[in-house]
C-alpha positions in Angstrom: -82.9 -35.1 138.7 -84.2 -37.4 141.1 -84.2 -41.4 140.3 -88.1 -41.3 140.8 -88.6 -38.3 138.4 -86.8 -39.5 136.0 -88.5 -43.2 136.0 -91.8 -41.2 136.0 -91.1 -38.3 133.1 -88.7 -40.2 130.6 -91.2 -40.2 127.7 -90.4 -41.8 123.6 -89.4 -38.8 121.8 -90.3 -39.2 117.9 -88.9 -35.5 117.1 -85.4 -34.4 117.9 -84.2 -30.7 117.4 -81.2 -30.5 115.2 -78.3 -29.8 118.0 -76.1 -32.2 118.2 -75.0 -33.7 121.7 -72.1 -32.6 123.4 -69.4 -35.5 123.2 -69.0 -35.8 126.6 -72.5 -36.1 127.1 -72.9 -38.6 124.8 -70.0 -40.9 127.0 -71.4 -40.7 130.2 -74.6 -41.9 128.6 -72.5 -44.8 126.9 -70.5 -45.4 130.0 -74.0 -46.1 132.3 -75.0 -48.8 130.0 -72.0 -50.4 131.0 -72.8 -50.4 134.3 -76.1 -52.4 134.5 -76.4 -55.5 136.0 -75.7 -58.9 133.8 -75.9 -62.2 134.4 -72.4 -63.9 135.7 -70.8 -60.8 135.1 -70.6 -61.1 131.2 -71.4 -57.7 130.3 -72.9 -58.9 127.0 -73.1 -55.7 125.3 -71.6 -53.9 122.8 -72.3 -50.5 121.3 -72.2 -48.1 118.2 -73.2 -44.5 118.6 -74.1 -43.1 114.9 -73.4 -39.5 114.7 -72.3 -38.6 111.5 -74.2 -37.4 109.1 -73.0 -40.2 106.1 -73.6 -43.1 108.7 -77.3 -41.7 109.8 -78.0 -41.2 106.3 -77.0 -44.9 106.0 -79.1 -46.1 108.9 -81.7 -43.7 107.3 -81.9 -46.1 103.9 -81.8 -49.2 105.8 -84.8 -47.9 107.6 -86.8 -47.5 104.3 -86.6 -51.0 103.9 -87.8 -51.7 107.5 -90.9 -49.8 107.1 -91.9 -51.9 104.2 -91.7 -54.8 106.3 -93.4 -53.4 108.7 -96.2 -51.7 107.5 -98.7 -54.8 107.9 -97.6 -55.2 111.6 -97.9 -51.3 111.9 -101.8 -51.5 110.2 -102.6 -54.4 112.1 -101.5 -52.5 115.5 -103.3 -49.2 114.7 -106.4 -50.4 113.2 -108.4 -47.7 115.1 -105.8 -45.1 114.4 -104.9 -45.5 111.0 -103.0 -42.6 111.0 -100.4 -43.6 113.3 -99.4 -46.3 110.7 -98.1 -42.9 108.7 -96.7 -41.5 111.8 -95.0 -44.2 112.6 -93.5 -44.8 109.0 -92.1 -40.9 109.0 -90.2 -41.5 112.1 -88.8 -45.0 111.2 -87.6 -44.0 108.1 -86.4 -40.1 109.3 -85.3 -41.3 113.2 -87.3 -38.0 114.1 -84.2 -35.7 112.8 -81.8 -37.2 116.3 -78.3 -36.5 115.6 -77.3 -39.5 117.4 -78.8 -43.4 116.6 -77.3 -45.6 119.0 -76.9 -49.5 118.1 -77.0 -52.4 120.5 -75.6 -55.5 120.1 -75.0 -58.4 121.7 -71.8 -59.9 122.5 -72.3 -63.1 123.7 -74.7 -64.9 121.6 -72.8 -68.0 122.4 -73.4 -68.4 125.8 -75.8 -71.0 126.5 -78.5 -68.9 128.8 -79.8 -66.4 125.9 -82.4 -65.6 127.9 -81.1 -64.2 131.1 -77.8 -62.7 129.0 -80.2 -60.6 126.3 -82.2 -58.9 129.6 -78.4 -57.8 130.7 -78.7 -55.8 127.3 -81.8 -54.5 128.1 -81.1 -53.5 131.5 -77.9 -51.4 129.7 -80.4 -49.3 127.4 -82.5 -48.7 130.2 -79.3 -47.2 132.1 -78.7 -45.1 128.8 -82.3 -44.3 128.3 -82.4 -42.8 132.0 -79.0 -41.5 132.2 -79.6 -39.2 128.6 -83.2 -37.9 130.1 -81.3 -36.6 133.3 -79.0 -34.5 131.1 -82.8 -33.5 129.2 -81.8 -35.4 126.3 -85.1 -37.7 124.9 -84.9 -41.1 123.3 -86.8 -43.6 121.7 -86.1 -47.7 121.7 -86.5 -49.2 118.4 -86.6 -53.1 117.8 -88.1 -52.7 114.6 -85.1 -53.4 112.4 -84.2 -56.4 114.3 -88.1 -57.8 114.1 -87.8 -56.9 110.1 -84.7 -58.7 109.4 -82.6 -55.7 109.0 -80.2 -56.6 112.2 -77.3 -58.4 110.4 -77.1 -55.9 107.6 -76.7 -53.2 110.5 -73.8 -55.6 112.1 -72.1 -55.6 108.7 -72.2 -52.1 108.2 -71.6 -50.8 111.7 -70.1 -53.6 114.3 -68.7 -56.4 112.5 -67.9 -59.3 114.6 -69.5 -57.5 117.6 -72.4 -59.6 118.3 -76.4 -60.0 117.1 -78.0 -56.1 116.6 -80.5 -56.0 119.1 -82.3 -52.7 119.1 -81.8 -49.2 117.7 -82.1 -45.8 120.1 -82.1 -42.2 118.9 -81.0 -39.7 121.1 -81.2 -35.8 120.6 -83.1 -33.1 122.1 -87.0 -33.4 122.5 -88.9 -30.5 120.0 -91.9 -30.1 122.2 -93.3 -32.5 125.1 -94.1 -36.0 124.6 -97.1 -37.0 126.6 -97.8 -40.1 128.7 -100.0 -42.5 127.2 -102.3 -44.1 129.6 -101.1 -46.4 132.0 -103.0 -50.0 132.0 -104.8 -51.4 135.8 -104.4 -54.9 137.2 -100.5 -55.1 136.3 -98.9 -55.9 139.6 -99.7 -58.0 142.7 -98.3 -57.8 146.1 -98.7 -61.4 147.7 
C-alpha cells in the first residue's frame, strides 16, 4: 500500500472479526512504533500487546468501570446523537470483539520536557496504527481509560514499573467498512 493511501483510508474500526492476528504480524506492527521519531533520542515508549483471552477479559472489566466515568462526557459530546452515547458504551466496554488491545505507556515521565517526550509516544501509535492498516488489519485509539482514571490500575496489572499508561488501541480485522466522517474547512494555512 502506498504511504498516501494508507494516510487517506486508515479509518477507527469499532468491530473486529474474531481471527486472531498472525504473531509475526503483530511484531512488525510493534517493531514500527519503535521507530518514530522522539525527542533527544529517548524513545519514551513502552508497550503491552493483550492477546489472551484471560488478560482481554481483564481489560474488558476495567473498561466497565470507564464507561461509568464517562458516560457524562459521552452525553455531553453526542447531545444531537444520543444514541452514540450507547454505541460508544458497547464498544468501550466489549473493545469491538479485537483479539489484540495494545497498551502504551510512557517511559520517561521523569524527563523534564513532558510535552515534547509524550508526542514521541504518539508519533509511535501512529507508526502502528499505519503499519497494521497496510497489512488490512483496523484499529481504534482509545484515551478514555487514561482521561477516567483507570491508567495506573492498567500499569499495575499489565506493565509495572514501565511508565504512565497513555492510551489503549485494539487491533483485529475490520467486520465491514468504516466510513470517513466529514472532514472540517479552514484547518491549515500556507503563509
Amino acid at each position: 500500500m502506498e504511504t498516501r493511501q494508507a494516510l487517506l483510508t486508515r479509518r477507527s474500526i469499532r468491530r473486529y472479526r474474531p481471527d486472531p492476528i498472525p504473531e509475526q504480524d503483530l511484531q512488525e506492527i510493534l517493531e514500527t512504533g519503535l521507530y518514530a521519531p522522539s525527542g533527544v533520542n529517548l524513545q519514551p515508549w513502552y508497550f503491552v500487546a493483550v492477546q489472551s483471552q484471560e488478560a482481554l477479559d481483564e481489560v474488558k472489566e476495567l473498561m466497565g468501570g470507564v464507561v461509568e466515568r464517562f458516560r457524562p462526557v459521552l452525553k455531553e459530546r453526542f447531545q444531537r446523537h444520543p444514541e452514540q452515547v450507547g454505541i460508544t458504551s458497547r464498544f468501550l466496554t466489549s473493545l469491538g470483539g479485537a483479539p489484540v488491545c495494545l497498551l502504551a505507556f510512557f517511559y520517561k515521565p521523569e524527563y523534564p520536557s513532558r510535552d515534547g517526550t509524550m508526542q514521541s509516544v504518539a508519533a509511535a501509535i501512529e507508526n502502528m496504527l499505519l503499519a497494521a492498516w497496510d497489512k488490512g488489519i483496523g484499529s481504534c485509539w482509545m484515551t478514555a481509560p487514561q482521561q477516567m482514571g483507570f491508567g495506573p490500575e492498567l500499569q499495575r496489572r499489565f506493565a509495572p514499573d514501565k511508565g504512565e499508561f497513555i492510551a489503549m488501541i485494539t487491533l483485529g480485522y475490520p467486520e465491514g467498512e468504516a466510513k470517513l466522517p466529514p472532514r472540517r474547512d479552514g484547518r491549515y494555512t500556507i503563509v
